[in-house]
C-alpha positions in Angstrom: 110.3 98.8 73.9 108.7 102.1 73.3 107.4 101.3 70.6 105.5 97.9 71.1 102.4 98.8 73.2 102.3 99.3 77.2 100.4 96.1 77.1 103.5 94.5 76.1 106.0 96.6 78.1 105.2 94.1 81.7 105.7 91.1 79.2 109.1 92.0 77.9 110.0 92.6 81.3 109.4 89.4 82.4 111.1 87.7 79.2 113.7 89.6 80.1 114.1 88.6 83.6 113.6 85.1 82.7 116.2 84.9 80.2 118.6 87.2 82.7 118.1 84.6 85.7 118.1 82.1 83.2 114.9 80.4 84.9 114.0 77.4 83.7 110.8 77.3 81.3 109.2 74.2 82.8 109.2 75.9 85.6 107.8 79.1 84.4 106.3 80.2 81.1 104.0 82.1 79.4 100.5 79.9 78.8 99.6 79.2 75.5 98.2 82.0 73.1 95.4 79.6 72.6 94.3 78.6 75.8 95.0 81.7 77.9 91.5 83.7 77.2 89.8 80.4 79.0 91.8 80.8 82.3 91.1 84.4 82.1 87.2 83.6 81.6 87.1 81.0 84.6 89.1 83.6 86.7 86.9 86.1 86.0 83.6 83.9 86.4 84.5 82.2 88.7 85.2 85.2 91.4 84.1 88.4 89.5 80.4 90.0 90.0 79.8 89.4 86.1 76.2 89.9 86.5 76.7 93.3 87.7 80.0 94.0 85.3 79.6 91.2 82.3 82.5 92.5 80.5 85.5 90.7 80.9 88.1 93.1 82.4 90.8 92.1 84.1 92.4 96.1 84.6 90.7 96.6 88.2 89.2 93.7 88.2 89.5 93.8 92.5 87.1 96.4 92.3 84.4 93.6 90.8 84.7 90.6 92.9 82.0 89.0 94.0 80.7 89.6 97.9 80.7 86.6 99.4 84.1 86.0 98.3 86.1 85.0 102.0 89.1 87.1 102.6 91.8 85.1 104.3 94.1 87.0 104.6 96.3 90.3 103.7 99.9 91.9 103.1 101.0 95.0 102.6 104.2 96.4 100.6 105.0 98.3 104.1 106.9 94.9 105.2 109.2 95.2 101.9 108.5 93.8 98.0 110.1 90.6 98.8 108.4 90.0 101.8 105.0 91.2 100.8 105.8 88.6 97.8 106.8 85.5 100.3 103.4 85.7 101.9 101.9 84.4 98.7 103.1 80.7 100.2 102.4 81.3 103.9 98.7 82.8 103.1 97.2 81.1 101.1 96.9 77.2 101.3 97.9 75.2 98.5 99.8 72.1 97.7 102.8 74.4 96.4 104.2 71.1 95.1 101.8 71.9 92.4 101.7 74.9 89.4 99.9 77.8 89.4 98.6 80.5 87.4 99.5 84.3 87.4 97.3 86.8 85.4 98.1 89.8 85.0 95.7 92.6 84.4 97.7 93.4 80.7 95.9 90.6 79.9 99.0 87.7 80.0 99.1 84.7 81.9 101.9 82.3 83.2 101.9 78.9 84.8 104.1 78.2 86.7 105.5 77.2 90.2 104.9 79.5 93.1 109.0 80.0 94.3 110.0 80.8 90.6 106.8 83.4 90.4 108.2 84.5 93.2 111.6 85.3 92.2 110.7 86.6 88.9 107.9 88.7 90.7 110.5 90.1 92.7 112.9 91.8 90.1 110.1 93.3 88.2 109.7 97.0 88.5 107.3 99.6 87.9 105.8 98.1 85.0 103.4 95.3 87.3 100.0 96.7 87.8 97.7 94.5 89.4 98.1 91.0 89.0 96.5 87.7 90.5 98.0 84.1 91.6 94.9 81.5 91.0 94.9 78.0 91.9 93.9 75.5 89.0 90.7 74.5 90.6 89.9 78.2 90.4 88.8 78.4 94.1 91.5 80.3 95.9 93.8 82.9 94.7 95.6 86.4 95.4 95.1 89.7 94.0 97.9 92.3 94.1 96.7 96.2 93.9 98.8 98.7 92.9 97.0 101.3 93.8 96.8 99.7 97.3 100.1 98.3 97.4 98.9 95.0 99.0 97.8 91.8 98.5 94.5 90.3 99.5 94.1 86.3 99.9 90.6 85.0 99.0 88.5 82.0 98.9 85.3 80.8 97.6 
């Protein structure tokens, strides 16, 4: 793995842990090469300050969202990975029936459903920076810090 790019490192990993739990790829996958720089560009316009930082950049990206985002809600790595992790589900409201997105500041994005995020989520190590769990209709989502070891829950 060394000697791909750190970029990729996070998105071995995940291949990795997919193919180790043997998760089932319509359940979740890696969005299409094609596709994926639009749902970064709706995440990012959609709750980023781009007028004040108009270059995309997802690496951080917390640091740029827009004020009158509404926060809804928090959880801290203090109550455990797993549990920090769970709160995804019980924080912020969505028809988890449905998929979702997770982007993570590398630059890769999944779809996928929000229990299988979850498990995969939880057997990653070190590698995850920040990363964020967006609704399709791009008006809700979560944003993990690793520097704060948390995760904030936002609306529009």
């Amino acid at each position: 793995m060394k000697d791909k790019p750190v970029k990729y490192w996070i998105r071995t990993e995940i291949e990795e842990i997919i193919k180790e739990k043997q998760v089932d790829r319509k359940l979740f996958y890696e969005y299409s090469k094609w596709e994926y720089q639009k749902v970064i560009h709706r995440f990012y316009y959609a709750f980023a300050d781009y007028k004040k930082y108009p270059r995309v950049e997802l690496s951080y990206c917390w640091l740029h969202f827009r004020e009158e985002l509404k926060e809804i809600g928090f959880a801290s790595e203090d109550i455990g990975w797993e549990c920090m992790l769970a709160e995804l589900k019980e924080q912020l409201p969505y028809d988890w029936e449905k998929k979702v997105y997770l982007i993570l500041s590398d630059g890769w994005v999944y779809e996928g459903y929000i229990d299988t995020i979850i498990d995969v989520l939880g057997e990653a190590d070190g590698l995850l920076e920040d990363f964020y769990v967006v609704t399709p209709q791009f008006d809700k989502f979560a944003a993990y810090s690793d520097d704060g070891g948390c995760l904030v829950f936002y609306k529009k």
